[in-house]
N, C-alpha and C positions, 0 to 999 in steps of 0.2 A: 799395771804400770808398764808402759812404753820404755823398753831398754834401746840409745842409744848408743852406736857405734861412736866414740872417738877418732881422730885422726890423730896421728903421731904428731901432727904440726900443734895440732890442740893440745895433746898433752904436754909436749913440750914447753908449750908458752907457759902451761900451769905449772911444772917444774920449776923454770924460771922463776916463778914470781914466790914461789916457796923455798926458792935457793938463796933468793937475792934476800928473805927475810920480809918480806914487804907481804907475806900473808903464810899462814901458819898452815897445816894440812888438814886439820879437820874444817877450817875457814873457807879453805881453796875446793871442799868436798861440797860445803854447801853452797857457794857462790858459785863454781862451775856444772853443779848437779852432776858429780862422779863422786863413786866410793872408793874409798882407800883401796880396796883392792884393785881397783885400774889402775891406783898411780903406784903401786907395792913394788912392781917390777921395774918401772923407770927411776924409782924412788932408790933402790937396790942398788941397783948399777951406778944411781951419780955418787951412794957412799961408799962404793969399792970403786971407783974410778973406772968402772968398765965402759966402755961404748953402750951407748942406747942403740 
């Protein structure tokens, strides 16, 4: 299997739409084809309010 690189602009958009509620994170794993651990760390930071 071919591992793509993300782009923060990518992941971010996926955050978004799993912040906003409008899709779930196991959802957003299989529609964006990323594994929870790509989004773990952005994921992190938006629930302690840190900077991405």
């Amino acid at each position: 299997m071919h591992k793509r690189k993300h782009t923060a602009a990518e992941k971010f958009t996926i955050i978004q739409e799993i912040e906003s509620g409008h899709i779930g994170v196991k959802a957003a794993t299989q529609k964006f084809g990323v594994t929870k651990t790509t989004l773990a760390k952005p994921l992190e930071a938006l629930a302690c309010n840190m900077p991405l």
